[in-house]
C-alpha positions in Angstrom: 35.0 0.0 -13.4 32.2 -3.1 -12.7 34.2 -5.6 -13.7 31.1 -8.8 -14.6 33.4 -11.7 -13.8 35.1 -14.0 -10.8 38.5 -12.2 -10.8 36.9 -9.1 -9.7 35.6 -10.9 -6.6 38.5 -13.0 -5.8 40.9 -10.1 -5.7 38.7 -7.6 -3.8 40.0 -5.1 -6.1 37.2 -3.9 -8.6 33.2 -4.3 -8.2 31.7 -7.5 -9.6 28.0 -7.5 -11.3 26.1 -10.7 -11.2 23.2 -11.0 -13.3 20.4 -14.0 -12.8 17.8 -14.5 -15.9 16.1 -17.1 -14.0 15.9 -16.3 -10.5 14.6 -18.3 -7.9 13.2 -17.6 -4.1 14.4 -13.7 -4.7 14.9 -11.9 -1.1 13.4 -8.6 -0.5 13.2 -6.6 2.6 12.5 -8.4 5.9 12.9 -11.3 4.4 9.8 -11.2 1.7 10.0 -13.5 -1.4 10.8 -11.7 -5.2 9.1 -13.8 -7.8 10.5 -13.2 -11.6 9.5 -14.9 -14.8 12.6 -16.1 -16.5 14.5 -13.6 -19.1 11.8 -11.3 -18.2 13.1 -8.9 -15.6 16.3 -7.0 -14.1 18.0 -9.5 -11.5 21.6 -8.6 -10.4 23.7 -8.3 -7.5 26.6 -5.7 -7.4 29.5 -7.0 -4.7 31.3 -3.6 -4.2 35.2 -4.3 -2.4 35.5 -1.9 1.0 38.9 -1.0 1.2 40.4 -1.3 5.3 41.1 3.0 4.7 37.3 2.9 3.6 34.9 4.9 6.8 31.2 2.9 4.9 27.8 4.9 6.6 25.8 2.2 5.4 22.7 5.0 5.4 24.3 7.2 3.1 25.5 4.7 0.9 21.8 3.3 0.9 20.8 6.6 0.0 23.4 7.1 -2.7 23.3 3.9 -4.2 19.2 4.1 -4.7 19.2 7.5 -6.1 22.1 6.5 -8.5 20.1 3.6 -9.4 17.0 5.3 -9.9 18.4 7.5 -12.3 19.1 5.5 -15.3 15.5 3.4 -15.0 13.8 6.8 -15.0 15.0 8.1 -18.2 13.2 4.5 -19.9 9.9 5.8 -18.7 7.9 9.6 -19.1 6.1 8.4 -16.1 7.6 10.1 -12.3 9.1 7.5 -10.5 9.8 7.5 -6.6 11.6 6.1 -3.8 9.3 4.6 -1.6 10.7 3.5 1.9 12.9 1.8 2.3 14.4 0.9 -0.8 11.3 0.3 -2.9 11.0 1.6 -6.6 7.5 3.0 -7.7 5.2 5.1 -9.8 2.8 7.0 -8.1 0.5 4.0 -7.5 2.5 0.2 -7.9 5.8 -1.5 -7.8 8.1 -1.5 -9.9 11.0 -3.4 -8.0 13.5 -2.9 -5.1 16.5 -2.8 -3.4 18.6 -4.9 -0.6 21.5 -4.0 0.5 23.9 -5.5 2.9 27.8 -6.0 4.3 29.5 -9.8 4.2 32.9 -10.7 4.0 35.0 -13.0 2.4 38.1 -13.8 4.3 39.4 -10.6 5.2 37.9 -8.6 2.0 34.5 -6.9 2.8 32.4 -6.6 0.5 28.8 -4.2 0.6 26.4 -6.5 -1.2 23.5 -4.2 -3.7 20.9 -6.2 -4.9 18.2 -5.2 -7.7 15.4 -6.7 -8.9 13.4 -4.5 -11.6 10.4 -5.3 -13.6 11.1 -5.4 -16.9 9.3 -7.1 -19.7 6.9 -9.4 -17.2 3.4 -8.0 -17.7 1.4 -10.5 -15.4 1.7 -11.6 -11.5 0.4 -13.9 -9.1 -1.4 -12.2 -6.2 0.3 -9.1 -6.8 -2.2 -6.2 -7.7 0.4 -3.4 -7.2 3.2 -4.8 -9.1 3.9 -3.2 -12.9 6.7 -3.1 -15.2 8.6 -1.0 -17.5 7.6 -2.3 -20.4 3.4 -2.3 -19.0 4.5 1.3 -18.5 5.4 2.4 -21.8 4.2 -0.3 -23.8 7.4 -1.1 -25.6 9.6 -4.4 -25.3 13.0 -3.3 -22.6 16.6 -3.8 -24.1 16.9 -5.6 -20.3 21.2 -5.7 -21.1 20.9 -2.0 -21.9 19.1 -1.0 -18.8 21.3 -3.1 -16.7 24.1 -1.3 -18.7 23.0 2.2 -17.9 22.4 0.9 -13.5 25.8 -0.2 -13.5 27.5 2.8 -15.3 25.9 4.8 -13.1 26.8 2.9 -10.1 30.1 3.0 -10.9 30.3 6.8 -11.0 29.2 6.9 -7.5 31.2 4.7 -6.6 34.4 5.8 -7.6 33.3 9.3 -6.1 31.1 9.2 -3.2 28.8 12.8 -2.8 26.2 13.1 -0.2 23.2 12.8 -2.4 20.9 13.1 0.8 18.7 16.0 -1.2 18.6 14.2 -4.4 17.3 11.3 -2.1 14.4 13.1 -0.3 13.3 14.8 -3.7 13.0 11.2 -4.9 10.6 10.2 -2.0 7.8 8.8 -2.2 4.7 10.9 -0.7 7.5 13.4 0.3 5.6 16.4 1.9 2.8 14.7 2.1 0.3 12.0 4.5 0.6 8.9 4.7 0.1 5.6 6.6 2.3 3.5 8.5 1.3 -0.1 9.7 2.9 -0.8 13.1 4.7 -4.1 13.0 4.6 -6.7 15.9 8.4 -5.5 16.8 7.2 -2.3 17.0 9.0 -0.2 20.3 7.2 3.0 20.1 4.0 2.8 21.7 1.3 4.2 20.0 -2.7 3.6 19.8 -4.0 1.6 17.4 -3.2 -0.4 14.3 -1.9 2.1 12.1 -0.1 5.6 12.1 -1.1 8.7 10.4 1.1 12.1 9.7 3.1 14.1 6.9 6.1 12.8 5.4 9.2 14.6 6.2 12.2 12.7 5.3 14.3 9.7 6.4 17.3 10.8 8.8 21.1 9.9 9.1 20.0 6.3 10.3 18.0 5.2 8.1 14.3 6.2 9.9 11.1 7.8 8.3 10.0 10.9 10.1 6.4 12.3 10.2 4.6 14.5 12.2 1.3 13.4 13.1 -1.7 15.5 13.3 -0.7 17.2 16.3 2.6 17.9 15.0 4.2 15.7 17.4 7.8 14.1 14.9 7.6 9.9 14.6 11.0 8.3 14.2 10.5 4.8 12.8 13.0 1.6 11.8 11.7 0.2 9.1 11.2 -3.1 11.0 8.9 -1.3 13.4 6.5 0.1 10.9 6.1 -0.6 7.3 4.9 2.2 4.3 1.0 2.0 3.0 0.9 2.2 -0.3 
């Protein structure tokens, strides 16, 4: 069981759930900044104990831990909501929120780190024309506790019984099947010509990189520091 308290972290022995309702200078991928307004939105971070018998694929746990994620913020809305790589949450068309994951280690406990930041109840942003909300969605105030309720339970089933939910992760993609656009990063070590990449979505492999197959149906293996999603 998430245990939402300090033993659970000093003992290494149960999950630990820390919730922010003012969050300030949030981290998302590569670094970017998460702005929230205060009490409005979903800000936690989930410190999950690795045990020394425990054999952590940090891809399929990525994949797991999204998809179990996911699952509980969907059932708040009638609108689809998607996966978008890497560990974006979105309708069809904006943002919703994300994910972060990542290992640290206190003394010799280590721990995987999940963070989640989910719009809530904020309805307006700065500079941020593809951002939305659950409660812009539906037009209804969120029971924020209860949602965060509902991520952790859900969490915790995964947790305490790891499945490979690989399939239920590439049915949750975003533009799954489908073309799209990828913007080639500085860091980028495929060599390809210009500015941006074209091709059908096929999946994301066992390491964590989007495949597509360009218009000559030639596969593309990115990182997702070499190339970043269009919306």
């Amino acid at each position: 069981m998430i245990e939402q308290g300090a033993m659970g972290l000093a003992n290494g022995s149960l999950p630990l759930a820390l919730y922010s309702d003012d969050q300030q200078n949030g981290r998302g991928q590569l670094g970017n900044d998460w702005n929230s307004e205060v009490g409005k939105n979903i800000t936690m971070t989930i410190a999950f104990p690795i045990k020394s018998s425990q054999n952590i694929d940090v891809v399929q746990w990525n994949k797991a831990l999204s998809v179990s994620t996911l699952a509980p913020i969907q059932k708040q809305l009638n609108e689809p909501l998607f996966l978008k790589w890497p560990n974006d949450i979105v309708t069809e068309t904006q943002k919703l929120g994300g994910l972060l994951m990542e290992m640290t280690q206190i003394g010799d406990q280590k721990f995987l780190l999940l963070g989640i930041g989910i719009n809530a109840n904020q309805i307006h942003w700065e500079n941020e024309s593809k951002a939305t909300s659950l409660g812009k969605i539906s037009g209804e105030v969120i029971n924020i506790p209860g949602v965060m309720d509902a991520i952790l339970f859900s969490l915790d089933e995964i947790w305490e019984n790891m499945n490979d939910l690989h399939a239920e992760y590439r049915k949750s993609l975003w533009k799954i099947g489908k073309e799209v656009i990828l913007e080639v990063q500085h860091n980028a070590k495929y060599q390809v010509s210009g500015v941006h990449v074209h091709g059908i979505l096929l999946d994301v492999d066992q390491v964590g990189r989007i495949l597509i197959a360009d218009s000559e149906g030639k596969l593309l293996a990115f990182h997702h520091g070499q190339v970043r999603l269009q919306f």
